[in-house]
N, C-alpha and C positions, 0 to 999 in steps of 0.2 A: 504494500500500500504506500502511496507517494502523499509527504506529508509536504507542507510550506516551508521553505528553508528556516524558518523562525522554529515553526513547529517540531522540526527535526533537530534545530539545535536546544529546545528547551530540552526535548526528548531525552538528545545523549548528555546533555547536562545532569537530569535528571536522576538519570542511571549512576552518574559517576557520584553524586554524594553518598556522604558516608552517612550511615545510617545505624542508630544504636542497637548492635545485636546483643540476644538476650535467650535466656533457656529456658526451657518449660515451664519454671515458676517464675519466671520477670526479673531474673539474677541478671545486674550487667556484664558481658565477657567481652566488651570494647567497641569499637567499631569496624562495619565493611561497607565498601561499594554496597548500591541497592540494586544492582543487577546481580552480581555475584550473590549475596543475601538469597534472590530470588531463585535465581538458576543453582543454588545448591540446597534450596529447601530448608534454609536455616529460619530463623524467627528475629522480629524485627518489631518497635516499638511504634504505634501508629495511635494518632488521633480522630475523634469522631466528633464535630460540634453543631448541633441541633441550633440552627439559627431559626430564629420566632420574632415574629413583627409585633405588636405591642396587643392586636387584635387574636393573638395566640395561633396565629398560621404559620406552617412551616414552610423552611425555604427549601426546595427542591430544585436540584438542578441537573442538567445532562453534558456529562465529559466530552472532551475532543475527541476525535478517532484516533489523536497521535497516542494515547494513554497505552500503558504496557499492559494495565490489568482493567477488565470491563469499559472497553473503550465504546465509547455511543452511551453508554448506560449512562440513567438517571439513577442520582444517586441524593438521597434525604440529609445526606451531612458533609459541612466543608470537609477539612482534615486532610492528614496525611503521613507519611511515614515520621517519627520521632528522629531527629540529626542526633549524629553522636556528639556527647557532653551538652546536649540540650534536656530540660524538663516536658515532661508532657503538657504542664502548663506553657512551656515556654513555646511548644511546639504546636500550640491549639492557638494560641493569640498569634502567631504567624500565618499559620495555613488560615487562618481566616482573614488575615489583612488579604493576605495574597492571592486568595479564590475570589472572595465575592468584595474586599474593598471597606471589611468592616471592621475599624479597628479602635481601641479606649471603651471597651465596654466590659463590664465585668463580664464574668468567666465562672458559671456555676459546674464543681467538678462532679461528676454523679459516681460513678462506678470502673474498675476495671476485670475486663474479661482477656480470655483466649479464642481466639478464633483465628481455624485451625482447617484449612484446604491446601489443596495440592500445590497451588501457586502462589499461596497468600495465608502465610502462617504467622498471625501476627498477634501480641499485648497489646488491649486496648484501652483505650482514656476514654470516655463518654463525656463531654461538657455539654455544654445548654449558656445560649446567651440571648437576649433580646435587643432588636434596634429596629426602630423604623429608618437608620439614613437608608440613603439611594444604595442601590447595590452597585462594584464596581469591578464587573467579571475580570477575571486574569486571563485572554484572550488565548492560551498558549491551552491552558487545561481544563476553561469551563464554556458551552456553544451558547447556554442561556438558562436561565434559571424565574423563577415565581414562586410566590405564596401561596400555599393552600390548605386546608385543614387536614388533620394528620390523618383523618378517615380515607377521605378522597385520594392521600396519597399512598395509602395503604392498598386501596381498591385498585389504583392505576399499578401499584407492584402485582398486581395479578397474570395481570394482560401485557407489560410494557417491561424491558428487563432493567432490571434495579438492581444495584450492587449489593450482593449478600453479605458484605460485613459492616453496610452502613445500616442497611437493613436490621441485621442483627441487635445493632446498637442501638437503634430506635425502640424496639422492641423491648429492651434490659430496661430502656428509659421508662417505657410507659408501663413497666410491669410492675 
């Protein structure tokens, strides 16, 4: 698949950070590339953050096609892999500047899980924050994104394919 020269450099950009690896129970053993991480099925620390408009609708949105993992999917939470010697909070107020443009808001932390596929084995951070600013897509990693109640977005995960570990995480959230 032939991506936009931007696209294909965020792409191999992407791949090449270091990313904080970690063992079955969330013990740090350092850092690796996030493509090596992937292609050897090791585990890797990742954020999920549940953005909410003040009207309590979530933001959803649908990734580029350059994306390594569920590329086209709509997916219910910014986030993204945790950088090595970064916090999960440090790594949830990032990936949310940098997806949707939304940043100085607090950061309510909920839960962490393991989830756990063949190509995506990762510790997860759950946050939840609210803002009505404008949203300010990251043009490299998100096509377009909206608010809608978490029903409605649960209903369109039926029919439409959605990322199973943001999925996940939504789920722990409302559980």
């Amino acid at each position: 698949m032939a991506f936009s020269p931007r696209e294909a450099a965020h792409r191999a950009a992407s791949d090449a950070e270091r990313i904080a690896w970690v063992d079955e129970v969330d013990q740090l053993l350092g850092g690796m590339p996030r493509l090596a991480l992937r292609e050897r099925g090791l585990i890797g620390r990742g954020t999920f953050i549940l953005l909410f408009n003040s009207a309590g609708e979530l933001c959803v949105h649908r990734r580029t096609l350059s994306k390594a993992l569920y590329p086209g999917y709509w997916d219910v939470a910014a986030g993204g892999m945790v950088l090595e010697g970064e916090s999960y909070a440090e790594s949830a107020a990032r990936e949310l500047e940098e997806e949707l443009g939304i940043a100085g808001v607090p950061l309510r932390e909920h839960e962490h899980f393991f989830f756990d596929q063949p190509d995506n084995r990762l510790w997860c951070a759950v946050f939840s924050a609210v803002s009505d600013a404008p949203l300010r897509l990251q043009p490299e990693e998100v096509l377009e994104a909206r608010f809608m109640p978490i029903e409605a977005a649960l209903a369109e995960a039926q029919d439409k394919p959605f990322c199973p570990d943001s999925l996940a995480a939504l789920k722990r959230y409302l559980a």
